[in-house]
Backbone and ligand atoms as CSV (ligand in chain L), in Angstrom:
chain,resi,resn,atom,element,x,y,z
A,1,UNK,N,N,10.449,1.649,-11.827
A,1,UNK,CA,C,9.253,1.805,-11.012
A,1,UNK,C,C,9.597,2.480,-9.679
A,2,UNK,N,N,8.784,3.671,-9.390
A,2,UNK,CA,C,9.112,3.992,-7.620
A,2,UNK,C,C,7.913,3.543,-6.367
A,3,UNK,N,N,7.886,3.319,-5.820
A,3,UNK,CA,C,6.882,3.138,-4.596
A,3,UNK,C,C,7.371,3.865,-3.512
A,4,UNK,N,N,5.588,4.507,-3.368
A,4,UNK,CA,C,5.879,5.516,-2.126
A,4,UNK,C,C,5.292,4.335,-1.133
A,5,UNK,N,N,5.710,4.162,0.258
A,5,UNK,CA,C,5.817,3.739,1.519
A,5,UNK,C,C,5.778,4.791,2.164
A,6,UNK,N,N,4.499,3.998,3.729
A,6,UNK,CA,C,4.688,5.328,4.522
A,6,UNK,C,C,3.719,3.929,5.483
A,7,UNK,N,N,3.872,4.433,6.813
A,7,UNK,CA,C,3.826,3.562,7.990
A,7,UNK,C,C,3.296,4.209,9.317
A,8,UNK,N,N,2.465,4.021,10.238
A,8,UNK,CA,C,2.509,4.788,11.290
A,8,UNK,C,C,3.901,4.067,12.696
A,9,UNK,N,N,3.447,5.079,13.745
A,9,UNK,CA,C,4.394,4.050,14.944
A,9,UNK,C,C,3.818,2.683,14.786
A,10,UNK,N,N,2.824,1.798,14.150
A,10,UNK,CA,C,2.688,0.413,14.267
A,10,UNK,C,C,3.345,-0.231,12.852
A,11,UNK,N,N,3.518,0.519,12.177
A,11,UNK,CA,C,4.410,0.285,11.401
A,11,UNK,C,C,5.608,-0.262,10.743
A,12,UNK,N,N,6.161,1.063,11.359
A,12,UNK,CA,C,7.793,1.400,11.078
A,12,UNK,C,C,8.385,0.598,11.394
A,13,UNK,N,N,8.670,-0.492,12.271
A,13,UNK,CA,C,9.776,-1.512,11.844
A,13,UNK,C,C,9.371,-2.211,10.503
A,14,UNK,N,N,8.561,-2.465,9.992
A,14,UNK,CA,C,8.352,-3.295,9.379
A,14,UNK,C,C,8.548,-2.731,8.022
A,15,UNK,N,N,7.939,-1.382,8.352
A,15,UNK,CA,C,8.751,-0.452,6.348
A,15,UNK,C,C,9.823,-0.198,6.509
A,16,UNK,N,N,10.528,-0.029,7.506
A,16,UNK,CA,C,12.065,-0.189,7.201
A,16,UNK,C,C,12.989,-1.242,6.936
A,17,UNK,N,N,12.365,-2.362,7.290
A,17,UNK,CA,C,12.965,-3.447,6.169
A,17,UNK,C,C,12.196,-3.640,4.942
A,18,UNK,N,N,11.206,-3.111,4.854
A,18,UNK,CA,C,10.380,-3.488,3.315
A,18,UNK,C,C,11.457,-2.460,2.380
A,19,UNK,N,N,11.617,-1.644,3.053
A,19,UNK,CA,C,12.236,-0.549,2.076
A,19,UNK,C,C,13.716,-1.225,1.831
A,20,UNK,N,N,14.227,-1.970,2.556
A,20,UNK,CA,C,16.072,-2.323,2.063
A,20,UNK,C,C,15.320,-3.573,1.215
A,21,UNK,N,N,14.662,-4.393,1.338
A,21,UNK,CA,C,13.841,-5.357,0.835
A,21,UNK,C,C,13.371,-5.061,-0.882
A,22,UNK,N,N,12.801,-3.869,-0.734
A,22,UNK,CA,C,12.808,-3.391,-1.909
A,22,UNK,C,C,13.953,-3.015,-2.741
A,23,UNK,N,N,14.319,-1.959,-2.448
A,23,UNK,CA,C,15.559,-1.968,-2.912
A,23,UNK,C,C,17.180,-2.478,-2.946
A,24,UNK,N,N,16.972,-3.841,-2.622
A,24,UNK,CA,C,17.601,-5.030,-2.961
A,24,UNK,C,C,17.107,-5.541,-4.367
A,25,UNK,N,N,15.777,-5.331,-4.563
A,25,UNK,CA,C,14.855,-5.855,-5.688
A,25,UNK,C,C,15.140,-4.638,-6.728
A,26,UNK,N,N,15.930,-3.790,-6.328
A,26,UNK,CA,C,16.164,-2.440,-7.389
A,26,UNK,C,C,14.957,-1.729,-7.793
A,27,UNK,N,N,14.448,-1.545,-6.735
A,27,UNK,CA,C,13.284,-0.345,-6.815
A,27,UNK,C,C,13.270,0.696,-6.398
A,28,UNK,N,N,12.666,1.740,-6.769
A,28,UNK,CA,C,13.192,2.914,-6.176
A,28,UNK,C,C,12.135,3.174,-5.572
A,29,UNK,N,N,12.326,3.763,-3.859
A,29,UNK,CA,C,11.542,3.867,-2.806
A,29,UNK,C,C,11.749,5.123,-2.237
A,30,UNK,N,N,10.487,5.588,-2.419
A,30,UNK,CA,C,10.087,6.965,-1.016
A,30,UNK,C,C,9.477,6.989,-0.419
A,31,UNK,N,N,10.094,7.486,1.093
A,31,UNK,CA,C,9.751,7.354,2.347
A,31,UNK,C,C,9.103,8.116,2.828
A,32,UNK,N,N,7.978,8.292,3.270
A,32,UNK,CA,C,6.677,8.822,3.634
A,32,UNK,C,C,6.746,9.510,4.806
A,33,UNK,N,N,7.847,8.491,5.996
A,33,UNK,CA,C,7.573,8.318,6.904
A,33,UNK,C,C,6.766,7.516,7.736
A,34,UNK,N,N,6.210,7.142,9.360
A,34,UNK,CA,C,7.212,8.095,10.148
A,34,UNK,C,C,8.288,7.308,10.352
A,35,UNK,N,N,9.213,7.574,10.648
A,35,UNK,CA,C,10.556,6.999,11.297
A,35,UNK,C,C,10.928,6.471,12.372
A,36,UNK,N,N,10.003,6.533,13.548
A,36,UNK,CA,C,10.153,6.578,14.673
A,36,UNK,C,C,8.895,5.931,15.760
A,37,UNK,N,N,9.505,5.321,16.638
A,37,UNK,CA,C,8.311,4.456,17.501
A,37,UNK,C,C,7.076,5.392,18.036
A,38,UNK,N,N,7.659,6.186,18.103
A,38,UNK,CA,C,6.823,8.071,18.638
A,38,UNK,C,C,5.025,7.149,18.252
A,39,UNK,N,N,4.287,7.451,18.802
A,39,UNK,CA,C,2.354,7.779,18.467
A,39,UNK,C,C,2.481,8.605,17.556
A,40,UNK,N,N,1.582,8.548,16.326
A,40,UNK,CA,C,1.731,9.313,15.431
A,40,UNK,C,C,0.168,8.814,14.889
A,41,UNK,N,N,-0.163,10.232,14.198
A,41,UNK,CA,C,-1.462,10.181,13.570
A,41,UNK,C,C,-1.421,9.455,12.155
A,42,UNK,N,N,-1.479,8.429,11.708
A,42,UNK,CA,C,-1.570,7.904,10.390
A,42,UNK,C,C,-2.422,8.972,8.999
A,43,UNK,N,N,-2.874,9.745,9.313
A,43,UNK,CA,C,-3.217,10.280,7.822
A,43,UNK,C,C,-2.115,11.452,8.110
A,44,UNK,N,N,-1.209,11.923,8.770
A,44,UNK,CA,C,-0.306,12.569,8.178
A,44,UNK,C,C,0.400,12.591,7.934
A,45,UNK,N,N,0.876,10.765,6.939
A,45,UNK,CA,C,1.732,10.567,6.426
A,45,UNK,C,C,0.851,9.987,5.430
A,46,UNK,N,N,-0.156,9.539,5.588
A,46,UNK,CA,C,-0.826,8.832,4.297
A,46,UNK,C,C,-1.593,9.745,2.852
A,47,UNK,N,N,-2.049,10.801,3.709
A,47,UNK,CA,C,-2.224,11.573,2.692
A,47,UNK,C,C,-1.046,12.312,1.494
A,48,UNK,N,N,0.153,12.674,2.192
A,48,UNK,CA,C,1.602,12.709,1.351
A,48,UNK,C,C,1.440,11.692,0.589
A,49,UNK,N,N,1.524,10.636,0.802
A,49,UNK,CA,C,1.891,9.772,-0.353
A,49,UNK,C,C,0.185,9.647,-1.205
A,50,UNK,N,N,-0.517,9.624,-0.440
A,50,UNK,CA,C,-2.166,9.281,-1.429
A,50,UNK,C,C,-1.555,11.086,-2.448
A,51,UNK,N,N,-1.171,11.947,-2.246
A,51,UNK,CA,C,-0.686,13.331,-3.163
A,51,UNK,C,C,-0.052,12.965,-3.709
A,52,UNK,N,N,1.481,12.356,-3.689
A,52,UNK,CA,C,2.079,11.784,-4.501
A,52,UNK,C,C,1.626,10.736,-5.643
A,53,UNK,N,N,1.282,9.917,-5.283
A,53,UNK,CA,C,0.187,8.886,-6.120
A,53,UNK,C,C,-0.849,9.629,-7.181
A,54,UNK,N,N,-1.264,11.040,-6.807
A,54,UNK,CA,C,-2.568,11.799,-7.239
A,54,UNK,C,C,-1.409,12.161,-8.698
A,55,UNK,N,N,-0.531,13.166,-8.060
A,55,UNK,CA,C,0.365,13.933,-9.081
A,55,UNK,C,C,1.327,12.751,-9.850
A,56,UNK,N,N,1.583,11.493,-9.964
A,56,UNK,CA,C,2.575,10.322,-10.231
A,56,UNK,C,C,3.772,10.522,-9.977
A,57,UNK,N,N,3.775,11.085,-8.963
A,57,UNK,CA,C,5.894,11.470,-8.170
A,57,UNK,C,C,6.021,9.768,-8.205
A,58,UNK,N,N,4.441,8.949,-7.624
A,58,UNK,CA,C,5.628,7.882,-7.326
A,58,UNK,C,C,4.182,6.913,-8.317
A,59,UNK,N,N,4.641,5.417,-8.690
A,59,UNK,CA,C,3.653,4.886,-9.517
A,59,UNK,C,C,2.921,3.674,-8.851
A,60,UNK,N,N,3.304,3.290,-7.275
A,60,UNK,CA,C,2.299,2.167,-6.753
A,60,UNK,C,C,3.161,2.436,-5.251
A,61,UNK,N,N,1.946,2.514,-4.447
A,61,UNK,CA,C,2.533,2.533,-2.688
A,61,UNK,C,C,2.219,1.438,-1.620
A,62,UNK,N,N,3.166,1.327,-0.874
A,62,UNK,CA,C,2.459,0.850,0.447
A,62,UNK,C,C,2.418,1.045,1.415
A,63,UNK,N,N,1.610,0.880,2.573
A,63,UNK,CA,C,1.106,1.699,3.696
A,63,UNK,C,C,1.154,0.390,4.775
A,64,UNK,N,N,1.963,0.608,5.855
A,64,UNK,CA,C,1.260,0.108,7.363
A,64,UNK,C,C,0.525,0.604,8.333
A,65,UNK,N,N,-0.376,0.015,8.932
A,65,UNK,CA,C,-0.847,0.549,10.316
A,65,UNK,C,C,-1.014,-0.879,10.988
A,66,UNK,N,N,-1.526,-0.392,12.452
A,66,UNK,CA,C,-1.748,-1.497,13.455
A,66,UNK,C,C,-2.527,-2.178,12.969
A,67,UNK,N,N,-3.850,-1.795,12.098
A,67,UNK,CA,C,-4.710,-2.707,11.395
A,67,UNK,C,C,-4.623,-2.624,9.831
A,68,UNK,N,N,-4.160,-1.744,9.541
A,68,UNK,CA,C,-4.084,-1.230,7.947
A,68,UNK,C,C,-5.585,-0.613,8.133
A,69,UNK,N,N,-6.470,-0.239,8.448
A,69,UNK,CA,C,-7.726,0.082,8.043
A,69,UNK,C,C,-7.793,2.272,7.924
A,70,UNK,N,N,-6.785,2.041,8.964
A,70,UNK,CA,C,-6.770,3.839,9.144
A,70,UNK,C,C,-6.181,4.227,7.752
A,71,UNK,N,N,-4.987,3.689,7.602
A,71,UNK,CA,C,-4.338,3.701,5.846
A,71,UNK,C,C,-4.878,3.666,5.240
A,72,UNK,N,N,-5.948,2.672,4.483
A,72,UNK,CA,C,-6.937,2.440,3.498
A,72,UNK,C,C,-8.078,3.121,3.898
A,73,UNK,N,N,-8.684,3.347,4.381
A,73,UNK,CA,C,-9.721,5.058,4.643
A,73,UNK,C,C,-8.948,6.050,4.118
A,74,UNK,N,N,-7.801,6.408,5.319
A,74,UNK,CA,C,-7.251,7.750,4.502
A,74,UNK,C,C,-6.705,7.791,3.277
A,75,UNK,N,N,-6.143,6.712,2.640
A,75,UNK,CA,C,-5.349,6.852,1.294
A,75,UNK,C,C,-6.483,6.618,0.140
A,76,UNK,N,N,-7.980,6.073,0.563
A,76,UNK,CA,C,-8.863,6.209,-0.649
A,76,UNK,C,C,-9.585,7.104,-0.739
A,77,UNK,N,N,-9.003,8.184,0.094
A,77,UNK,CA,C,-10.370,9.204,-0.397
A,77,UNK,C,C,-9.528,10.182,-1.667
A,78,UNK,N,N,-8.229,9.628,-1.697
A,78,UNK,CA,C,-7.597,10.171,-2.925
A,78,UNK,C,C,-8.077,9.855,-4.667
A,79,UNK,N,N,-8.135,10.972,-5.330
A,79,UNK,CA,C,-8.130,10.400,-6.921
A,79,UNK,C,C,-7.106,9.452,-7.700
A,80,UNK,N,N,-7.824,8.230,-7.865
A,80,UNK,CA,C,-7.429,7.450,-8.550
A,80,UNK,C,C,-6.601,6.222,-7.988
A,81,UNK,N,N,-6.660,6.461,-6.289
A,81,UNK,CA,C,-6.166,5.501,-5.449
A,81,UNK,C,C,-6.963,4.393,-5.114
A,82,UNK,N,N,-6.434,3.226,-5.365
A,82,UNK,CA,C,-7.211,2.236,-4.790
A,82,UNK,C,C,-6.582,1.392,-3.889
A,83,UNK,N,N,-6.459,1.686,-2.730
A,83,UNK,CA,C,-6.016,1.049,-1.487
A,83,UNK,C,C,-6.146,-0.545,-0.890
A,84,UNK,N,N,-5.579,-1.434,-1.359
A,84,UNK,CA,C,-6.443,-2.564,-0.702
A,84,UNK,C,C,-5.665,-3.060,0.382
A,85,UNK,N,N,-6.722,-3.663,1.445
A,85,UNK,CA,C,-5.888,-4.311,2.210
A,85,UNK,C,C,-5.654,-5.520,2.313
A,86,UNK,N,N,-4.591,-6.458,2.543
A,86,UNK,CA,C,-4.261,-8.074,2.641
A,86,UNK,C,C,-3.345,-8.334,3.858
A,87,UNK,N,N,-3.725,-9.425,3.529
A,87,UNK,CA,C,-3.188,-10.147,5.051
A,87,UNK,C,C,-2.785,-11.745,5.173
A,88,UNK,N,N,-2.783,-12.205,3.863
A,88,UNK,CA,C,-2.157,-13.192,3.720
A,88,UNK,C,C,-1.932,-13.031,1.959
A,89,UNK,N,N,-0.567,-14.118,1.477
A,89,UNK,CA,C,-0.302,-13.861,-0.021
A,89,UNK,C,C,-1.669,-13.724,-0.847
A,90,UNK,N,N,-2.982,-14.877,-0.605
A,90,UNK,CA,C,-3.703,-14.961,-1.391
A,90,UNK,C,C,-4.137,-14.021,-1.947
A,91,UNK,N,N,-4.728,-13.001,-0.350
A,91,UNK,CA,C,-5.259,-11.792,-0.693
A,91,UNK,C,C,-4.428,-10.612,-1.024
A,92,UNK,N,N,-3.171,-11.113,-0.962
A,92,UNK,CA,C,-1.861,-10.021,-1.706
A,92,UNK,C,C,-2.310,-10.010,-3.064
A,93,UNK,N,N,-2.371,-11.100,-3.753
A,93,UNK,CA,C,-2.634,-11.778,-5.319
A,93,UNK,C,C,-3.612,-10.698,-5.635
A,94,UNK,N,N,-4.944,-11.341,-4.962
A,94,UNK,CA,C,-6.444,-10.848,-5.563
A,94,UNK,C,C,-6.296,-9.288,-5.647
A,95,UNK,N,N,-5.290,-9.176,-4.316
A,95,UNK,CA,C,-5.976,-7.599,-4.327
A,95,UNK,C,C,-5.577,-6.415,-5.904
A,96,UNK,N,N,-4.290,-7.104,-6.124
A,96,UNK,CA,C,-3.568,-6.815,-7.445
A,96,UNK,C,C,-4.774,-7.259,-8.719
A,97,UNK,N,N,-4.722,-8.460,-8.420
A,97,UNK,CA,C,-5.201,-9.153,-9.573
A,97,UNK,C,C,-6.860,-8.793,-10.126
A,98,UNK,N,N,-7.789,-8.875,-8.824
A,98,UNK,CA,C,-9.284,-8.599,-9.413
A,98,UNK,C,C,-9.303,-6.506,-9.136
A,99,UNK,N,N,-8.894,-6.059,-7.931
A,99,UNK,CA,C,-9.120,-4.871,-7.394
A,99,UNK,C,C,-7.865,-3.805,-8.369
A,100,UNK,N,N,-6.943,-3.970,-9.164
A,100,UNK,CA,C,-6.132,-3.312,-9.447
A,100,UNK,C,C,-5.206,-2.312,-8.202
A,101,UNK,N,N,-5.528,-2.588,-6.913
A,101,UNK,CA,C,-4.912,-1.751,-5.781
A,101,UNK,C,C,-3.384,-1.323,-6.163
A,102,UNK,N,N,-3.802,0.200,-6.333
A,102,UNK,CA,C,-2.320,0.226,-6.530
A,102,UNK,C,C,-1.374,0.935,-4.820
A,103,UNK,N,N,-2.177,0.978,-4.089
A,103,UNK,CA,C,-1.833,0.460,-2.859
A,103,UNK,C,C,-1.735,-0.826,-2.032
A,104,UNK,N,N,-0.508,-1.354,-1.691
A,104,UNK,CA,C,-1.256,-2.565,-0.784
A,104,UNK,C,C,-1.120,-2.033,0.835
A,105,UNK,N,N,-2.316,-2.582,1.316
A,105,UNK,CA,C,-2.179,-1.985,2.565
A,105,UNK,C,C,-1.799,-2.906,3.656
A,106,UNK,N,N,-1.770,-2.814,4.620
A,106,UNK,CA,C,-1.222,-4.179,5.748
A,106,UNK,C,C,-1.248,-4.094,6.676
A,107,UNK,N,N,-1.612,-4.712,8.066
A,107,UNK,CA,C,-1.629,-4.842,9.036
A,107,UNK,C,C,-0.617,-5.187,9.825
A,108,UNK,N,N,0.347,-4.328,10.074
A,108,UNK,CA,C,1.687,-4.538,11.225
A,108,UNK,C,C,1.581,-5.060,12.030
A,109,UNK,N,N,0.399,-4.797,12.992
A,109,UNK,CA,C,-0.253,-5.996,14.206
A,109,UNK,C,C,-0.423,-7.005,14.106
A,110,UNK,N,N,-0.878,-7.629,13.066
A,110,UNK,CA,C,-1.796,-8.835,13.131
A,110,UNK,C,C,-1.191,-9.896,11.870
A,111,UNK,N,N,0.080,-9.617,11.270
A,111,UNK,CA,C,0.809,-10.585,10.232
A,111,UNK,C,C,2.473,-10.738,10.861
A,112,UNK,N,N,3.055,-11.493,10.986
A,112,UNK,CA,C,4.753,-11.595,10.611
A,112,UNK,C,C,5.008,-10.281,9.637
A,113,UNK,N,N,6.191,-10.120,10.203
A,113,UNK,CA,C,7.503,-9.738,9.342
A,113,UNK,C,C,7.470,-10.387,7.647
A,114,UNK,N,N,7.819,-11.798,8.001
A,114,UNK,CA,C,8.136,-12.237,7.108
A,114,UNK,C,C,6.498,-12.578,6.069
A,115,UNK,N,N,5.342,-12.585,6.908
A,115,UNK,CA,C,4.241,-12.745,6.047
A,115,UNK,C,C,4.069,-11.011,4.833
A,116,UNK,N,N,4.652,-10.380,5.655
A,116,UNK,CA,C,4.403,-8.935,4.848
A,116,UNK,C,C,5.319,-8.776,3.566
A,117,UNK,N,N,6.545,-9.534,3.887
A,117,UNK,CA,C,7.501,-9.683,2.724
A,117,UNK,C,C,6.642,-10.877,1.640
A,118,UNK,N,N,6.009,-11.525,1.950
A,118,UNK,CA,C,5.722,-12.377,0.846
A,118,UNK,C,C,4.611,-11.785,0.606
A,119,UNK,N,N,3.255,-10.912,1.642
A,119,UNK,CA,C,2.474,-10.506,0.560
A,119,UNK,C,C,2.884,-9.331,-0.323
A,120,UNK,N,N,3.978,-8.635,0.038
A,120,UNK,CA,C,4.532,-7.617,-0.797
A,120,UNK,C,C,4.852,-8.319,-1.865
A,121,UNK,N,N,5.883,-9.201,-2.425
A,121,UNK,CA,C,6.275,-9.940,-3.037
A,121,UNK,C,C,5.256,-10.696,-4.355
A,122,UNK,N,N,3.948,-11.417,-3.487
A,122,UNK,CA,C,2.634,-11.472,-4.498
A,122,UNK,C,C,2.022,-10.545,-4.928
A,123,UNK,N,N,1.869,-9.634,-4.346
A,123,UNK,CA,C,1.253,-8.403,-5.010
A,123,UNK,C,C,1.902,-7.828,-6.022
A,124,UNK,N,N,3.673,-7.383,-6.128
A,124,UNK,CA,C,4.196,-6.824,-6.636
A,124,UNK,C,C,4.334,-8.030,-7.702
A,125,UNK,N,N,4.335,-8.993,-7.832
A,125,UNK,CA,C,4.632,-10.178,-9.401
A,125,UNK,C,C,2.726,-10.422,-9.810
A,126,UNK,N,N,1.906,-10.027,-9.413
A,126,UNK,CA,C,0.553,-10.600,-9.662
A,126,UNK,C,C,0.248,-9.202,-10.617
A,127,UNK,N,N,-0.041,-9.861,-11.969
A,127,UNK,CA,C,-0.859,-8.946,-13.283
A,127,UNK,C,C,-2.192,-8.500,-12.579
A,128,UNK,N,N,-2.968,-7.125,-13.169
A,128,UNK,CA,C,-4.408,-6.917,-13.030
A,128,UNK,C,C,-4.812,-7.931,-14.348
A,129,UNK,N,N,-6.224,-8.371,-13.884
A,129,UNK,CA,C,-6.127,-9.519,-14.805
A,129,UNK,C,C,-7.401,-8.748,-15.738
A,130,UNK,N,N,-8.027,-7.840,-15.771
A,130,UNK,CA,C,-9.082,-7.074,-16.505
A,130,UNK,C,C,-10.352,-7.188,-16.824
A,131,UNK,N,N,-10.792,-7.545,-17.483
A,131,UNK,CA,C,-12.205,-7.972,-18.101
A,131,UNK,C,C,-13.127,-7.346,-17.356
A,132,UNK,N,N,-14.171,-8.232,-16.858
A,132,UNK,CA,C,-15.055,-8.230,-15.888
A,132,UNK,C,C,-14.695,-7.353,-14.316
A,133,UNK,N,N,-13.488,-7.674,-14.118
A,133,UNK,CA,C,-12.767,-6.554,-12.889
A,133,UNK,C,C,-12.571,-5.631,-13.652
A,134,UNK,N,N,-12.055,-5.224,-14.243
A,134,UNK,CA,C,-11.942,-3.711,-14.835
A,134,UNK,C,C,-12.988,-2.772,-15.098
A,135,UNK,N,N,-14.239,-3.498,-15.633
A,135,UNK,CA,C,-15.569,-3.138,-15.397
A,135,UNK,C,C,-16.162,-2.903,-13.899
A,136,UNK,N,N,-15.731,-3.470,-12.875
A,136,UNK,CA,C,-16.058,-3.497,-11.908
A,136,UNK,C,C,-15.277,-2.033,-11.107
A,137,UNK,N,N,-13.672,-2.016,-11.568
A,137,UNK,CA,C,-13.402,-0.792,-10.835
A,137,UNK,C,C,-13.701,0.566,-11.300
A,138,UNK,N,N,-14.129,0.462,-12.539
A,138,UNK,CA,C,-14.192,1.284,-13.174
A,138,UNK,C,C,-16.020,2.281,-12.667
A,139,UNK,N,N,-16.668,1.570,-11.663
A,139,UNK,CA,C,-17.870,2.041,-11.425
A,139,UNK,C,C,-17.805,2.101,-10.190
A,140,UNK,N,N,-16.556,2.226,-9.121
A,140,UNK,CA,C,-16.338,2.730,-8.097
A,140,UNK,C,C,-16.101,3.622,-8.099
A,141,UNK,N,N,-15.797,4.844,-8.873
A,141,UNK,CA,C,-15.606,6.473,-8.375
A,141,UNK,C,C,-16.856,7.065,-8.686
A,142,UNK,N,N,-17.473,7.717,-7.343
A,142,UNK,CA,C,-18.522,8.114,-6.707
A,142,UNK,C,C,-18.456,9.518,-8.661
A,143,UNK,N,N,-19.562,9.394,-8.997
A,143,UNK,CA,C,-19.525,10.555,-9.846
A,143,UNK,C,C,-20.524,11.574,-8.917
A,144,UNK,N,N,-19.920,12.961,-9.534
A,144,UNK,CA,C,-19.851,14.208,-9.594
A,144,UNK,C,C,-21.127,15.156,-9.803
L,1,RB5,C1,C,-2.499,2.889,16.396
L,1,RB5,O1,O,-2.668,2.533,17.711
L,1,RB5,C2,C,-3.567,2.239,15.522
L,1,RB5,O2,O,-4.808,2.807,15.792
L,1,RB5,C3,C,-3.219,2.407,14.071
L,1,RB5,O3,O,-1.988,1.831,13.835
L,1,RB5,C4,C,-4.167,1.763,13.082
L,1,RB5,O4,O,-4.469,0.450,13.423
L,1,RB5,C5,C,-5.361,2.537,12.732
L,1,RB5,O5,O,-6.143,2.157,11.863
């Protein structure tokens, strides 16, 4: 499995340990960016990876911002992305489990360190569970 990651300056400490975090877990991870405490515009790193995700370079991502909300705007206006955001394990679970998000998104500001490792952690072990949700995501892309 690869996951693209990508973070703004409210971020980046926190995907740079998700990323050794991950790949401790033997996953293979690409880095979006940004790298650096620098102000930085969040969709010009989120859209790279919402492209990546479009073309399958990578097969499930995750995104920080100060609120996660700039991430999940910009990474859903992509095909076939579904961005969710959480902020505690529960809603790590659901967001996998009823929403199929194959983004999780997160709030760098407003969770622990260590709360982001465990909702990474639920999200990444929590099945889409189907039925009735699958019907449900399946009538979220705006038709044409
Ligand atoms: C940056 O200050 C902040 O606006 C950004 O991290 C994010 O919260 C935007 O949605």
């Amino acid at each position: 499995m690869k996951i693209g990651i990508c973070s703004d300056h409210a971020g980046v400490e926190y995907k740079a340990k998700l990323i050794k975090y991950m790949e401790r877990r033997g996953i293979e991870v690409v880095n979006f960016g940004t790298d650096t405490t620098e102000s930085m515009d969040y969709p010009d790193v989120a859209h790279p990876l919402g492209y990546a995700l479009e073309k399958g370079d990578v097969d499930l991502g995750v995104a920080l911002c100060g609120t996660g909300n700039g991430m999940a705007i910009t990474l859903n206006h992509h095909k076939g992305v579904r961005a969710g955001l959480a902020w505690n394990v529960e809603v790590g679970k659901l967001v996998k489990e009823h929403n199929n998000a194959n983004v999780l998104v997160m709030p760098a500001r407003f969770i622990s360190y260590r709360m982001a490792c465990a909702i990474l952690r639920a999200w990444l072990e929590t099945e889409f569970a189907g039925g009735r949700h699958l019907r449900r995501i399946e009538k979220i892309p705006v038709q044409q």
